[in-house]
Kinemage of the C-alpha trace (Angstrom):
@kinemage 1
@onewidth
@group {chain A} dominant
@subgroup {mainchain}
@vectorlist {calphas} color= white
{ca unk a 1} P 23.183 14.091 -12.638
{ca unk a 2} L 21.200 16.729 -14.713
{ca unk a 3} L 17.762 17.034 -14.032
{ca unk a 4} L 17.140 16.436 -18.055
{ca unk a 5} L 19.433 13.463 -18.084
{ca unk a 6} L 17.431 11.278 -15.148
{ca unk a 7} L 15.065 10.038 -17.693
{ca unk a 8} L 17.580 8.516 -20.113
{ca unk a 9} L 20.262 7.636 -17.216
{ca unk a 10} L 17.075 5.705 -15.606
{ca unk a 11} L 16.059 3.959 -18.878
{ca unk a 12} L 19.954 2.752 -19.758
{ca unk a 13} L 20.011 1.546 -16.297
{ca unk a 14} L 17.259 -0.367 -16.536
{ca unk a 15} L 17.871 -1.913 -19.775
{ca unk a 16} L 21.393 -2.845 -18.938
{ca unk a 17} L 20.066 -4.296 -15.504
{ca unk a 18} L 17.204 -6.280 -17.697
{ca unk a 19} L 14.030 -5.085 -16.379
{ca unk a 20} L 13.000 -2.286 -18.673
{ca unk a 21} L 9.352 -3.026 -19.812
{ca unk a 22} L 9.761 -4.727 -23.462
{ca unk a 23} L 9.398 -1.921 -26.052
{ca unk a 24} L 10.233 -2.468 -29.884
{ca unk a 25} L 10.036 1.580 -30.481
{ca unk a 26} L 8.539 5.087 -29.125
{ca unk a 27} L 5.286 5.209 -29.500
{ca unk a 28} L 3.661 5.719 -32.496
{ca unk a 29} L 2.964 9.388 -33.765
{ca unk a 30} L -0.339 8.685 -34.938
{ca unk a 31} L -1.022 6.444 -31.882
{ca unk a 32} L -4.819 8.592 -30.991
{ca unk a 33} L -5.731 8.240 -34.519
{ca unk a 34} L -4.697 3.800 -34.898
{ca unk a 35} L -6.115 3.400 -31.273
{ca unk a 36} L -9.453 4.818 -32.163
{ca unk a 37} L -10.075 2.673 -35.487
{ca unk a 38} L -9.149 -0.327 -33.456
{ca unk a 39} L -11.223 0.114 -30.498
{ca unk a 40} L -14.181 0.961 -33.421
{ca unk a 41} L -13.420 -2.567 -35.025
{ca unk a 42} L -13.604 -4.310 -31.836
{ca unk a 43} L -16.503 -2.927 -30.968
{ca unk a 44} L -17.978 -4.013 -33.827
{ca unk a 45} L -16.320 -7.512 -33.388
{ca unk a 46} L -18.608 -7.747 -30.198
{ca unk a 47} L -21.803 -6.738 -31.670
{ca unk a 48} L -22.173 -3.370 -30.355
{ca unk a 49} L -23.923 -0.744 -32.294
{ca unk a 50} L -20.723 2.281 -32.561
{ca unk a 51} L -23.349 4.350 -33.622
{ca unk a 52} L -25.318 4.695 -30.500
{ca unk a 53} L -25.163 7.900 -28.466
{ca unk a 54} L -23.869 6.314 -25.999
{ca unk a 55} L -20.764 4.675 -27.494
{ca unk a 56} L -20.025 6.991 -30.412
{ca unk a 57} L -16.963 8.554 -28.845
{ca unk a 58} L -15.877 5.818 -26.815
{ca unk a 59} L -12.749 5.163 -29.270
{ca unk a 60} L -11.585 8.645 -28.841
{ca unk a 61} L -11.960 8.497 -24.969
{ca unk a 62} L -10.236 4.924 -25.256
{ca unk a 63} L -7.107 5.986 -26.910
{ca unk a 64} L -7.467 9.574 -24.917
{ca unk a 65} L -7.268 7.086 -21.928
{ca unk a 66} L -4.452 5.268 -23.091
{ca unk a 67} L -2.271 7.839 -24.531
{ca unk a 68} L -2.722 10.642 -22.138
{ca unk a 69} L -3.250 8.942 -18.826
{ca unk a 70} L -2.715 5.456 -18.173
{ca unk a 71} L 0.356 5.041 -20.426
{ca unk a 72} L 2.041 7.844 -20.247
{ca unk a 73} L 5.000 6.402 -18.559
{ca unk a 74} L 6.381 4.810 -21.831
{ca unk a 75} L 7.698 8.455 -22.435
{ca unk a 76} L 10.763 8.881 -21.007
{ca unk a 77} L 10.091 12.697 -21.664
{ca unk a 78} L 7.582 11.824 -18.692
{ca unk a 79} L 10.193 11.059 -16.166
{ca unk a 80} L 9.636 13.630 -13.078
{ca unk a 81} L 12.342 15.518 -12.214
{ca unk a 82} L 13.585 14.094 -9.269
{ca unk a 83} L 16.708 14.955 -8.600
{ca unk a 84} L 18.514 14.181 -5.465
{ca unk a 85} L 19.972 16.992 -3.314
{ca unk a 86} L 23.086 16.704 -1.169
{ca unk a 87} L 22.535 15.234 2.137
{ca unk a 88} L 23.794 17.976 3.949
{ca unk a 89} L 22.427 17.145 7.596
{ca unk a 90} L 24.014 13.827 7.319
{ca unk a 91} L 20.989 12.181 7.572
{ca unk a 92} L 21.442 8.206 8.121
{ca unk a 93} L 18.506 6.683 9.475
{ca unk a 94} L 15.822 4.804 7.350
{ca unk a 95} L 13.528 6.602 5.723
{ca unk a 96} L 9.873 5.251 4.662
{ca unk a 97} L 7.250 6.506 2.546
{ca unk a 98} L 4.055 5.272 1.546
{ca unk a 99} L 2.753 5.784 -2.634
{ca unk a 100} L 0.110 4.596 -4.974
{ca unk a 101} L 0.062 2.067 -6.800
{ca unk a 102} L -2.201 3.035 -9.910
{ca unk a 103} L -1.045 0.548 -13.226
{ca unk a 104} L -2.778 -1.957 -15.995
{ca unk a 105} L -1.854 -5.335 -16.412
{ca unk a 106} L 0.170 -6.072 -19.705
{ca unk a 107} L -1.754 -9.362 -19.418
{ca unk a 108} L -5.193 -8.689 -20.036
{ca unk a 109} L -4.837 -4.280 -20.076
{ca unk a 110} L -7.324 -4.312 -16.707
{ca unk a 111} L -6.014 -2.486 -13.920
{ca unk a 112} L -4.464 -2.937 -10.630
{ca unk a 113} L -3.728 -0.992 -7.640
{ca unk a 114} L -2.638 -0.692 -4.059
{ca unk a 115} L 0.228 0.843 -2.726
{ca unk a 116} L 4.031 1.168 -2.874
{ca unk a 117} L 6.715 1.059 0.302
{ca unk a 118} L 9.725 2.622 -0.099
{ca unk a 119} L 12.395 2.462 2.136
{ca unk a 120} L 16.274 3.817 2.466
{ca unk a 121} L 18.875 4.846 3.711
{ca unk a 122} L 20.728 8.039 2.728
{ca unk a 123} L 23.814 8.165 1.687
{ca unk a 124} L 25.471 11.476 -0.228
{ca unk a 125} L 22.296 11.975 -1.591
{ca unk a 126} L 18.015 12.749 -0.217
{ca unk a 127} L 15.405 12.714 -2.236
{ca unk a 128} L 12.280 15.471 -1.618
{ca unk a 129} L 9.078 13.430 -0.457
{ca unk a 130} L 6.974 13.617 -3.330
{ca unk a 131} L 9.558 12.585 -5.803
{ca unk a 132} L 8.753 9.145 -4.276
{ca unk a 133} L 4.986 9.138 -5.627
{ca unk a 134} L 6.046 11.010 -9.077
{ca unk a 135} L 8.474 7.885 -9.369
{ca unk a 136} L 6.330 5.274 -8.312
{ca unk a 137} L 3.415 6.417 -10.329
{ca unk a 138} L 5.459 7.044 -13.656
{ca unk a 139} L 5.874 3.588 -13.985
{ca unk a 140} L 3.228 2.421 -12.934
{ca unk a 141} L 1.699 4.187 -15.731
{ca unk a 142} L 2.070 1.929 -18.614
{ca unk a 143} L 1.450 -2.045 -18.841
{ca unk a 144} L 2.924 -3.444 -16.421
{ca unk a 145} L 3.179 -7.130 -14.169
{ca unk a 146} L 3.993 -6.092 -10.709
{ca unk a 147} L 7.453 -8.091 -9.863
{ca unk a 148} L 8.935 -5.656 -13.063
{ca unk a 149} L 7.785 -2.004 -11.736
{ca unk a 150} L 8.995 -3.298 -7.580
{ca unk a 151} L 12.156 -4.008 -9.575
{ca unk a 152} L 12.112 -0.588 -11.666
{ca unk a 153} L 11.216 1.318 -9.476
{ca unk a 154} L 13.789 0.139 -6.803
{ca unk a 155} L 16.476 0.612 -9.872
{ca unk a 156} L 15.708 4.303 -10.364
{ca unk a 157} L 15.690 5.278 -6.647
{ca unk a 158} L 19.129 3.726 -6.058
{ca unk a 159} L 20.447 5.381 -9.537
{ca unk a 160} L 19.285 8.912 -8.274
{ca unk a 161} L 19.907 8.283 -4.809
{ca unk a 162} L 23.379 6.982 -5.410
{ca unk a 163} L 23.007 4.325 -3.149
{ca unk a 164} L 22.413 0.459 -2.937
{ca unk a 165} L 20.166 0.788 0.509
{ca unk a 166} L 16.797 1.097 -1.508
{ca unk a 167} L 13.953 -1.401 -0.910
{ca unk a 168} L 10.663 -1.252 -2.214
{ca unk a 169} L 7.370 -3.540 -0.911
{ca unk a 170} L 4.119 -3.445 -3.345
{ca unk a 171} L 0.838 -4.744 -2.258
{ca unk a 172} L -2.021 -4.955 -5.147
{ca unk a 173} L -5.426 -5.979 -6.166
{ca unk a 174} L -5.502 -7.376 -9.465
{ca unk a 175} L -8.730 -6.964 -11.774
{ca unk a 176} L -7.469 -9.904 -14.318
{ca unk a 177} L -7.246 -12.499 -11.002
{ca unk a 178} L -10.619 -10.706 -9.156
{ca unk a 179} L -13.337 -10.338 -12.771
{ca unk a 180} L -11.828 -12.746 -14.640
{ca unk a 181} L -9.982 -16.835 -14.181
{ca unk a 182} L -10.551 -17.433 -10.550
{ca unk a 183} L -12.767 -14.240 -9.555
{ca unk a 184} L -11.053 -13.992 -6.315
{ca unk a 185} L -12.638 -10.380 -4.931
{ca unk a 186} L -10.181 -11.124 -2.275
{ca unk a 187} L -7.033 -11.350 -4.123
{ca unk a 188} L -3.958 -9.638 -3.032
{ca unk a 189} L -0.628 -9.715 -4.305
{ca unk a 190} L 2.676 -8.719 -2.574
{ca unk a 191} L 6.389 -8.194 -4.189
{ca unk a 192} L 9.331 -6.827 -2.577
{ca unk a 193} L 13.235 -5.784 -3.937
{ca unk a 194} L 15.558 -5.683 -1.219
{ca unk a 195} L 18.616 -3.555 -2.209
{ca unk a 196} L 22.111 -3.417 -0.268
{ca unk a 197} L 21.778 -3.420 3.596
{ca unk a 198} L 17.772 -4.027 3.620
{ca unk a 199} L 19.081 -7.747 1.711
{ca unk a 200} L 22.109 -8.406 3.732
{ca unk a 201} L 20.848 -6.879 7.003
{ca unk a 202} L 17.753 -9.292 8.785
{ca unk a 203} L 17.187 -6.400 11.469
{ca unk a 204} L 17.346 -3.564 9.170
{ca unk a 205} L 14.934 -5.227 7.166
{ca unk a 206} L 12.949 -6.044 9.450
{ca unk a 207} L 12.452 -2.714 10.623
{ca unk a 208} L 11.192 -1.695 7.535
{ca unk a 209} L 8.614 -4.389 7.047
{ca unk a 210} L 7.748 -3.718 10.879
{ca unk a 211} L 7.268 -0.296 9.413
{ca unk a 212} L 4.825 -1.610 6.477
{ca unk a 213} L 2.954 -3.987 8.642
{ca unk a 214} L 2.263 -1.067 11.303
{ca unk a 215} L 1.506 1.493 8.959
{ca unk a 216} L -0.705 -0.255 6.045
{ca unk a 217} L -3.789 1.219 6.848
């Protein structure tokens, strides 16, 4: 696979798997210019004075926000360029890597964070360590609910890594259950995919979760 192609291969995978996040089309070419009347109107909705010094620009830093760093992952143009090298050294043993987790809830568009586990085993293929992250945080950068991107991002890694033997573990804070419904400050939420051996395999997968219970700190 071309390092150009990952993108696309990734987003055909994951619509024909079912788990792409629902998008009707690219996002809109004017997208800066909408967001910022919007955010203007609901301010106004609320009562606020858009005038004041102190919230004049806050529709431009709003859609700034949105369009240039928190949702930036709706771009497949975005998609780092991890592409996996031949496992040469014939590397077989699990591998496990910690990530942030830095996303926005499609619920309520508050955020939530915490951190991604990956785990595998290689195969034909390795994957350098910071193509983990670049994965894990390109989709956690749009909205999101957390069983989808454990499930997406799990998808890619196996598509690029050419292998089944991919699991993925997310633990997260949630700001819609911890400011808002319930207010539980002490909310946390875990998801995991198991993929190939870590699902049939109880010991292999237990060595990875050993590994994520060990290591969480």
């Amino acid at each position: 696979m071309k390092s150009g192609d990952i993108g696309l291969s990734v987003r055909e995978h994951l619509i024909k798997l079912g788990i792409e996040t629902p998008l009707k089309r690219p996002t809109h070419p004017d997208a800066d210019a909408r967001i910022r009347e919007h955010v203007h109107e609901i301010m106004l909705c609320l009562g606020l004075d858009a005038d004041d010094d102190s919230l004049r620009n806050t529709p431009y830093r709003v859609a700034k926000m949105y369009t240039q760093e928190i949702f930036w992952g709706l771009n497949y143009a975005n998609f780092p360029e991890a592409m996996a090298v031949s496992n040469t050294m014939k590397y077989d043993e699990l591998l496990a890597t910690k990530c942030t987790v830095r996303s926005v809830c499609e619920h309520h568009l508050v955020p939530f964070t915490g951190t991604a586990w990956i785990g595998y085993l290689p195969k034909t293929k390795i994957l350098g360590l910071s193509k983990f992250n670049r994965v894990v945080d390109f989709f956690s950068r749009r909205p999101q609910i957390q069983e989808r991107l454990t499930a997406q991002i799990t998808a890619a890694l196996q598509l690029i890594l050419e292998t089944k033997d991919v699991a993925c573990v997310i633990r997260a804070s949630h700001m819609c259950v911890m400011l808002r419904g319930i207010e539980d400050y002490q909310s946390m939420t875990v998801t995991s995919e198991m993929g190939g051996r870590f699902f049939s395999k109880a010991p292999l997968r237990q060595e990875f979760l050993n590994l994520v219970n060990n290591h969480s700190q």
